[in-house]
C-alpha positions in Angstrom: -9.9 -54.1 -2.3 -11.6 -57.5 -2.2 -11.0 -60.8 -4.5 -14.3 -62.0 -5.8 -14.0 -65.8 -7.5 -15.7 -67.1 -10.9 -15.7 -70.5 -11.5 -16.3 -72.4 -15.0 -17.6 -75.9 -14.0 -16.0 -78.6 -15.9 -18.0 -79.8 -18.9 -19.7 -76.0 -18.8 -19.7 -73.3 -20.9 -20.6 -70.3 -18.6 -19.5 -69.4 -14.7 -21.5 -69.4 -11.9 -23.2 -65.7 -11.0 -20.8 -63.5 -9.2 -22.4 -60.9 -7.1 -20.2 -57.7 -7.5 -22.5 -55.5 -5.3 -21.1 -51.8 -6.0 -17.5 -52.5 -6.7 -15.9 -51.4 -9.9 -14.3 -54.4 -11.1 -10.1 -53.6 -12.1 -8.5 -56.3 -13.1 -9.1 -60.0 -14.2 -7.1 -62.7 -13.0 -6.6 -65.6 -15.6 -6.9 -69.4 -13.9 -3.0 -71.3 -15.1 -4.7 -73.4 -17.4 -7.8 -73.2 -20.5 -9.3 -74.9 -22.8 -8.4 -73.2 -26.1 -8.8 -71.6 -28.3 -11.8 -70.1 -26.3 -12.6 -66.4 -25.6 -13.9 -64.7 -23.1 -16.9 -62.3 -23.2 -19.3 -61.1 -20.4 -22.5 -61.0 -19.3 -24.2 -58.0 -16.5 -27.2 -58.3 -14.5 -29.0 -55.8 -12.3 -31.1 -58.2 -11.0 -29.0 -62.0 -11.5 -32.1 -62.7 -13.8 -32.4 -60.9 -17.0 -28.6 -60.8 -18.5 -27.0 -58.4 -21.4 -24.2 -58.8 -23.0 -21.3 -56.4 -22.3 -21.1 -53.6 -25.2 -18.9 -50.5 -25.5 -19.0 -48.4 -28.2 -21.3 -50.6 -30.2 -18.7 -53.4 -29.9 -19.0 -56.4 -27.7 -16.0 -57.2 -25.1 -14.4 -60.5 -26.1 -11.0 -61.1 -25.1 -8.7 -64.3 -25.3 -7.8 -66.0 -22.6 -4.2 -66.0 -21.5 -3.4 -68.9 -18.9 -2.0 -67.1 -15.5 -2.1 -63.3 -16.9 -3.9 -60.4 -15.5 -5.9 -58.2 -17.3 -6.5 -54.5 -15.7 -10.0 -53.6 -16.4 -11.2 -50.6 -18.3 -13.4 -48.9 -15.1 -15.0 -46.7 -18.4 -16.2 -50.2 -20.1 -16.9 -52.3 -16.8 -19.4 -51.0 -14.9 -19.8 -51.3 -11.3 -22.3 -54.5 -11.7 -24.8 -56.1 -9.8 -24.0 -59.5 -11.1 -21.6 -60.7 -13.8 -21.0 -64.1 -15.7 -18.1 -64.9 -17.8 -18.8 -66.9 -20.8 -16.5 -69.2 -22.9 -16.4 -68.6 -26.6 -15.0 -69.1 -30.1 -16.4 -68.1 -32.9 -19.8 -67.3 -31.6 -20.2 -70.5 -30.5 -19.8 -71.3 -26.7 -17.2 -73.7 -25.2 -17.3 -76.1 -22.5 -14.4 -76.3 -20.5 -12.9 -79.3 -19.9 -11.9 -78.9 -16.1 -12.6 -76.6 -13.6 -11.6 -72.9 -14.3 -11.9 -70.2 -11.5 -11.0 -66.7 -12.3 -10.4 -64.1 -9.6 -11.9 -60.4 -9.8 -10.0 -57.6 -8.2 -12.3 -55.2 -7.0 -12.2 -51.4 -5.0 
């Protein structure tokens, strides 16, 4: 297993590009504190260049964001990636946050 960080700058609305290599992402570790009521969703790369939003079964992945919660990731949605970023939403609209956020991604 390895720990991969992504961090939300404050003032921004999207984290920096996390290189996941071939690991299958499994679970999501929330930072203790966020700017609410924002969502997340997320974005996968192949190449860190040209980026898709995350889709299963015709529906896009948003979650909320519960301060200092882990979320176990679907290994049938989340594919192992190249690249990911998270975003910061509500209502279609992105978020800045207002301080530094990192997130931690357990990995196999």
């Amino acid at each position: 297993m390895a720990v991969i960080t992504a961090t939300f700058n404050a003032g921004t609305p999207i984290t920096n590009v996390v290189d996941i290599g071939n690991a299958q992402p499994l679970v999501l570790l929330m930072p203790n504190d966020w700017t609410a009521p924002a969502n997340l969703k997320c974005l996968y790369s192949y190449d860190s260049t040209n980026w898709y939003q995350l889709y299963h079964s015709g529906k896009e992945w948003i979650a909320p964001c519960v301060p200092n919660s882990a979320w176990v990731l679907d290994v049938n949605l989340w594919p192992k990636a190249s690249f990911i970023r998270l975003v910061s939403v509500f209502g279609g609209q992105e978020v800045n946050q207002e301080a530094e956020r990192v997130f931690q991604i357990v990995t196999n």
